[in-house]
C-alpha positions as CSV (number, residue, x, y, z in Angstrom):
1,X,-64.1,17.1,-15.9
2,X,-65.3,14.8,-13.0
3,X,-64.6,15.4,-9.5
4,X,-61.7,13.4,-7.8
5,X,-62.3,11.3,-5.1
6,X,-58.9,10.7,-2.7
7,X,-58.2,8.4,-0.1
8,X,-55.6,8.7,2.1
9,X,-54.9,5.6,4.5
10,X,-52.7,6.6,7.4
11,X,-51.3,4.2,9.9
12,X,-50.3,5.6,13.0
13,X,-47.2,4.4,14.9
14,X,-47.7,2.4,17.8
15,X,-48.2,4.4,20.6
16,X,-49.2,7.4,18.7
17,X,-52.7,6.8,17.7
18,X,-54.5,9.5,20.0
19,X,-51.8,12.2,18.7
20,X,-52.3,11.0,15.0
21,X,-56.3,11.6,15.5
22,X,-56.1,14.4,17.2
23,X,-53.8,15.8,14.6
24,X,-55.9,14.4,12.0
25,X,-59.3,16.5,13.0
26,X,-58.0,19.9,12.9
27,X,-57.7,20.0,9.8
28,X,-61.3,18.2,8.9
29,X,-63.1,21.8,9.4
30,X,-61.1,24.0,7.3
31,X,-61.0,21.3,4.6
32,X,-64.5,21.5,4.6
33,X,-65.2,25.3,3.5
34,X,-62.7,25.5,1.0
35,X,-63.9,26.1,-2.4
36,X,-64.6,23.0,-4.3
37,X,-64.4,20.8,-1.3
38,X,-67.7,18.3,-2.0
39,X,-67.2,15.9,0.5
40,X,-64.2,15.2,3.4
41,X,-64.8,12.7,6.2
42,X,-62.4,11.3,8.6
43,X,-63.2,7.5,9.6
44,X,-61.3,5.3,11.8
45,X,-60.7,1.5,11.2
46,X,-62.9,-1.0,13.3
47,X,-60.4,-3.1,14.0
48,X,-57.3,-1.5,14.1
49,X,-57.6,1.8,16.1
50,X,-54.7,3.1,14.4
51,X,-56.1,3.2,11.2
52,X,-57.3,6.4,9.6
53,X,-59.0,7.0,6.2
54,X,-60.0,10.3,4.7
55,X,-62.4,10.4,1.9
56,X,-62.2,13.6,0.2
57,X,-63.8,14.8,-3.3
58,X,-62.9,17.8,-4.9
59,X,-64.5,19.5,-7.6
60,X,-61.4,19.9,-9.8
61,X,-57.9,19.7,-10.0
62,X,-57.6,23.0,-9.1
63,X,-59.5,23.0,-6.0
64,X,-57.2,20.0,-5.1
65,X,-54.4,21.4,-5.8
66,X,-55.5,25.0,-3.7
67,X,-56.5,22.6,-0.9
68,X,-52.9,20.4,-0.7
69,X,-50.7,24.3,-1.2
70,X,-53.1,25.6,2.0
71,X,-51.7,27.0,5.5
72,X,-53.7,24.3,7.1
73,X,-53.1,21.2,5.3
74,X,-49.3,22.2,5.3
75,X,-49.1,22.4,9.0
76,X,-51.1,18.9,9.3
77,X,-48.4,17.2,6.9
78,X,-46.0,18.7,9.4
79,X,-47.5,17.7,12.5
80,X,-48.1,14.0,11.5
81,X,-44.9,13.4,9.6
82,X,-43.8,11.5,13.1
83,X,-46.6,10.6,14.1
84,X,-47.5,8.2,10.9
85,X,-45.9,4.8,10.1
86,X,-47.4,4.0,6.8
87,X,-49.7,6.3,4.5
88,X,-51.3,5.3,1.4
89,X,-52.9,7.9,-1.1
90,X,-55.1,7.0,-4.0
91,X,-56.7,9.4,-6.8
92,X,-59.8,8.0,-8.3
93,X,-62.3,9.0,-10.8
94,X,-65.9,7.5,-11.0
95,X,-66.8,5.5,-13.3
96,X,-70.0,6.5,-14.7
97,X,-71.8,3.1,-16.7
């Protein structure tokens, strides 16, 4: 099987953008050296400061799935479910021509 690319589109509410990032790149590191993580970037939107979009691939469904049952990225649903107005998630596969 292919990896799986997400993105997750978070929109912050207004007047919580700073908490939303700050919240948002705590759990960037530990993302990173879980098993099957290939790739997980934070970026913010150019023009709307509020926007966030992580890019993540994964290696398999499994090391998805071990990634979205961890401590950390439980306790970063948690500590942005206020803090978010509006968040968007998309699984995609590549498509290899």
């Amino acid at each position: 099987m292919s990896p799986i690319t997400i993105t997750a589109i978070l929109t912050a509410k207004p007047g919580r953008e700073e908490q939303l990032y700050q919240e948002l790149i705590q759990v960037i590191t530990p993302s990173r050296r879980e098993k099957g993580c290939i790739e997980y970037s934070l970026h913010q939107s150019l023009g709307n400061k509020g926007t966030f979009v992580f890019y993540e691939t994964w290696g398999s469904e499994e090391a998805l799935a071990s990634h979205t049952d961890s401590e950390h990225y439980n306790r970063y649903r948690q500590n942005t479910e206020t803090l978010v107005e509006k968040r968007e998630v998309c699984r995609l596969q590549k498509v290899d021509l």
